[in-house]
PAZAPA-4460 file (N, C-alpha, C; in steps of 0.05 Angstrom, whole numbers, plus 32768, in hexadecimal, padded with zeros to 4 digits):
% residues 106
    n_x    n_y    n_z   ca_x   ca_y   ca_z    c_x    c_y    c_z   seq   type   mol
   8961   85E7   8BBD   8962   85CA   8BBF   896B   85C2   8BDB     1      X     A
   895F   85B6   8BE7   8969   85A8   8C02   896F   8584   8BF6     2      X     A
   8981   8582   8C16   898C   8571   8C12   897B   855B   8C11     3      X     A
   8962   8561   8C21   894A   8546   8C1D   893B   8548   8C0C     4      X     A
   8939   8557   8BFD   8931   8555   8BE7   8939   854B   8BCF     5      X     A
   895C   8541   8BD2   8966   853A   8BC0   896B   8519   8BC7     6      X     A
   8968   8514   8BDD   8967   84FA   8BE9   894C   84F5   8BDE     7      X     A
   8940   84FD   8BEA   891D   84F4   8BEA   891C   84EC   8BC7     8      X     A
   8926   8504   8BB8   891E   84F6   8B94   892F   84EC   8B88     9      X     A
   8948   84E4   8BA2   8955   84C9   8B8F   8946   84AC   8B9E    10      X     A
   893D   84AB   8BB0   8933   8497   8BBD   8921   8486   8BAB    11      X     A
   8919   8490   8B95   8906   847C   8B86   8910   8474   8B71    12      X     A
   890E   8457   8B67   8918   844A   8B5E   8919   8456   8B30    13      X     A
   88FF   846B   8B31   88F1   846F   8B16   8906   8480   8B12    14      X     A
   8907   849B   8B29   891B   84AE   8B25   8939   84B3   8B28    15      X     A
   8945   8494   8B34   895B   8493   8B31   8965   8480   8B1C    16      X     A
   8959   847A   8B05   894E   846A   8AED   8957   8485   8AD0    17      X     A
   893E   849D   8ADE   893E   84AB   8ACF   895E   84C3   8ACC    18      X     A
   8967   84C4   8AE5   8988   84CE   8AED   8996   84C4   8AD6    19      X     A
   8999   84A9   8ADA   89A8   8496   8AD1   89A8   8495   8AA7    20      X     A
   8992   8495   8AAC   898D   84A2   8A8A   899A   84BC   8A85    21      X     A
   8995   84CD   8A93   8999   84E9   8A8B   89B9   84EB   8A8A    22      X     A
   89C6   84E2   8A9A   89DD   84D8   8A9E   89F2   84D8   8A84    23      X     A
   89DE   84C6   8A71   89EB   84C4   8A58   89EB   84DF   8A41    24      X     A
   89D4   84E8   8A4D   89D1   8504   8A39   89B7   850C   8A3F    25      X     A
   89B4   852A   8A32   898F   8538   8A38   8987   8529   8A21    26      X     A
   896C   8528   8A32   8954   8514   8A1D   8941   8529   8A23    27      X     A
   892B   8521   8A0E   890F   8535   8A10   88FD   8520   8A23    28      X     A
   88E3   851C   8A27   88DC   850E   8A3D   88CC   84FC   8A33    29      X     A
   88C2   84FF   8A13   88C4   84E5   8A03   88D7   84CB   8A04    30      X     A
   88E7   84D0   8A02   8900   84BB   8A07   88FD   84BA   8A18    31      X     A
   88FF   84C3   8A33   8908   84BA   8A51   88F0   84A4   8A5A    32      X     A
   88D1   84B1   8A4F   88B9   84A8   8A4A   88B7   848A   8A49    33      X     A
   88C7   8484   8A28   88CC   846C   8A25   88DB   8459   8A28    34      X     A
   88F4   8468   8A36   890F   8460   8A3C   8906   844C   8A5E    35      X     A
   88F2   845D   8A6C   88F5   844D   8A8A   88D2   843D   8A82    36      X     A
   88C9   8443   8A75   88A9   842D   8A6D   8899   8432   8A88    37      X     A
   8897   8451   8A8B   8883   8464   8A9B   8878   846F   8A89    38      X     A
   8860   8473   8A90   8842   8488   8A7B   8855   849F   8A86    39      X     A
   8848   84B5   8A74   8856   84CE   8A69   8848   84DE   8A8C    40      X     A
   8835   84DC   8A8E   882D   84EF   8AB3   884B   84ED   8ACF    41      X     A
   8840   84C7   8ACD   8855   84C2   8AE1   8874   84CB   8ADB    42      X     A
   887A   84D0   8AC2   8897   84D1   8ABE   8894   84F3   8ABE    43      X     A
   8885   84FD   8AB5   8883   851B   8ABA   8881   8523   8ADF    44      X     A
   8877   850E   8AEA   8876   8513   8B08   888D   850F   8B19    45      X     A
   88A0   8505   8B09   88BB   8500   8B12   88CE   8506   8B0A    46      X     A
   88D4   8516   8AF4   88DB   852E   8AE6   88DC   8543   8AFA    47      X     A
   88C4   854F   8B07   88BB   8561   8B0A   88CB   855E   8B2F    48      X     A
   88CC   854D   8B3A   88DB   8541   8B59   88FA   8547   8B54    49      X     A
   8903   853E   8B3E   891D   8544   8B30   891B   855E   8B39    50      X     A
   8917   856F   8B21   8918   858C   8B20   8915   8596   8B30    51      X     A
   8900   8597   8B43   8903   85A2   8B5D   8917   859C   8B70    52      X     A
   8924   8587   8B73   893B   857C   8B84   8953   8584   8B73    53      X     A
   8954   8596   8B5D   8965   85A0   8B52   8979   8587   8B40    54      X     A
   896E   8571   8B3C   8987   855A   8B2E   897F   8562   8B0E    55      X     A
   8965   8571   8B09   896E   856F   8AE8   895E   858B   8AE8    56      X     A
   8965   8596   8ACB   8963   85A6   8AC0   894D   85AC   8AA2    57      X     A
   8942   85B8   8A98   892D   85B1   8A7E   892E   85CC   8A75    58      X     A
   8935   85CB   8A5C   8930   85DD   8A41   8918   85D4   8A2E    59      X     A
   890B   85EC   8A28   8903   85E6   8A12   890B   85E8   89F4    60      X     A
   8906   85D2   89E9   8909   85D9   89CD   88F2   85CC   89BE    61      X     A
   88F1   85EA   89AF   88CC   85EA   899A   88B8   85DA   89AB    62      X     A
   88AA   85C1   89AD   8899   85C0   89B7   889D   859D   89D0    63      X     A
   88C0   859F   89D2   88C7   858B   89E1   88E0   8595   89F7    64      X     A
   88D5   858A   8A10   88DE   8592   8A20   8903   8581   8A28    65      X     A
   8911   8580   8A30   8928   8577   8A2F   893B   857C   8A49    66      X     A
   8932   8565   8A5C   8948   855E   8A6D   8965   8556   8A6F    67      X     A
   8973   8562   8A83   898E   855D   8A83   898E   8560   8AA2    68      X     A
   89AA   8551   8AAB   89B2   8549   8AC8   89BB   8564   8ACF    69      X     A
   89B7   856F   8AE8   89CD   8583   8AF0   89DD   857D   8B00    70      X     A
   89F7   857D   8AFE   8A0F   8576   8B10   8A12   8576   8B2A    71      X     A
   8A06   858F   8B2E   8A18   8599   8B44   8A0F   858E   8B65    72      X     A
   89EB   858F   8B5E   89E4   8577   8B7B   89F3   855A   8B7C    73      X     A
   89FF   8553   8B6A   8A04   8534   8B63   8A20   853E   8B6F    74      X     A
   8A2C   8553   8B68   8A47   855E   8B7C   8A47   8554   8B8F    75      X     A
   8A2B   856F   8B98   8A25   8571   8BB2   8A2C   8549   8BC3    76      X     A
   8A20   8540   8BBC   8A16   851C   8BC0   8A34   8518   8BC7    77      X     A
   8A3C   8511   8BAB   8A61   850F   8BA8   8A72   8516   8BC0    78      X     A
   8A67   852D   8BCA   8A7A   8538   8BE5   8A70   852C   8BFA    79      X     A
   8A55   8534   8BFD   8A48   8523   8C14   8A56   8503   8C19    80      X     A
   8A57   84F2   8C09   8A62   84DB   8C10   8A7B   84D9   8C11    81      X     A
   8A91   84F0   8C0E   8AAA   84E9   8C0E   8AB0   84D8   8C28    82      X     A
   8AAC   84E0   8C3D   8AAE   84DB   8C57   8AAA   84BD   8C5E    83      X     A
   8A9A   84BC   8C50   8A8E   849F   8C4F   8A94   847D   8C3B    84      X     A
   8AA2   848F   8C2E   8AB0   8481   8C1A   8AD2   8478   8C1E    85      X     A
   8ADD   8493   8C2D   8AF8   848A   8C3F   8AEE   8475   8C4D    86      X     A
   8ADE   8478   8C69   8AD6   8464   8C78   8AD7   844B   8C6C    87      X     A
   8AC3   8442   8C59   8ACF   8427   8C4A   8AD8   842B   8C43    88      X     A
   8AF4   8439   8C2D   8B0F   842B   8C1F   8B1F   8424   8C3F    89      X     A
   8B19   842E   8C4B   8B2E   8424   8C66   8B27   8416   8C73    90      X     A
   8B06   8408   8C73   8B06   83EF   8C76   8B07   83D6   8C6D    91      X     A
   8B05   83E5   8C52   8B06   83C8   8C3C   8B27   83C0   8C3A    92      X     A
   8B37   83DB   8C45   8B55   83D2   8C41   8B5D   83C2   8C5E    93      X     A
   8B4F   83C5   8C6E   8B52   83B1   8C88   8B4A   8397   8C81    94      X     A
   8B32   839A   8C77   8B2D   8383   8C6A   8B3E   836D   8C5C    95      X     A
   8B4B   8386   8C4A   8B5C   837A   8C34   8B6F   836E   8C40    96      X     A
   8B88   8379   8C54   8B9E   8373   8C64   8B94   835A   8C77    97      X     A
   8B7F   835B   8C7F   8B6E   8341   8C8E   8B75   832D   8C78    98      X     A
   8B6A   832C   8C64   8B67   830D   8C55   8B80   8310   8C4D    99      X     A
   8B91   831F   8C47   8BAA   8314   8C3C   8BB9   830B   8C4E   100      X     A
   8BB5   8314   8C70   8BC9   8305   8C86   8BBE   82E4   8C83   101      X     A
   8BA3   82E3   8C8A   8B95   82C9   8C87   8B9D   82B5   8C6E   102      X     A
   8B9B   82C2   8C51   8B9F   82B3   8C43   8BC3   82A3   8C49   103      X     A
   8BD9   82B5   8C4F   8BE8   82B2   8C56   8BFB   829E   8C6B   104      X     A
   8BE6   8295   8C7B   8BE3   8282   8C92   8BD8   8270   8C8E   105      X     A
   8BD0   8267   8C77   8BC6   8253   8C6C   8BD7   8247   8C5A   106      X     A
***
């Protein structure tokens, strides 16, 4: 899994739809099917961008296939923005100390 590849198949709006479902628990791709109101190809074609970018996972069982999220690129993500996420709490807290001098002088 590269990293643009995990960018690139969250970039669309179907497949970060379908994340977001899986999220709650593995579904077979019937549900996911009818859960985002994509024909069964396109949602199989984006399934399939998933899996390769490593965000989900599929078992089979008897004659239904069954997606689940895998963690660990979503880690991966998680860390990636730490950096980025200090940066704003420390500006939003400048922020914050800004309007409370202001409100203050008023």
């Amino acid at each position: 899994m590269s990293d643009a590849a995990l960018w690139s198949a969250l970039a669309d709006p179907h497949r970060r739809a379908i994340v977001e479902l899986l999220l709650q628990r593995p579904r077979p791709v019937g549900e996911i099917v009818e859960a985002c109101g994509l024909s069964q190809p396109s949602t199989s074609k984006h399934l399939k961008v998933l899996r390769e970018a490593g965000l989900v996972r599929v078992r089979q069982e008897a004659q239904r296939r069954v997606y689940a999220l895998d963690p660990a690129p979503i880690a991966a993500l998680d860390a990636w923005l730490e950096p980025y996420r200090r940066l704003w709490n420390t500006s939003l807290d400048a922020l914050g100390r800004r309007l409370d001098e202001t409100s203050d002088e008023t």
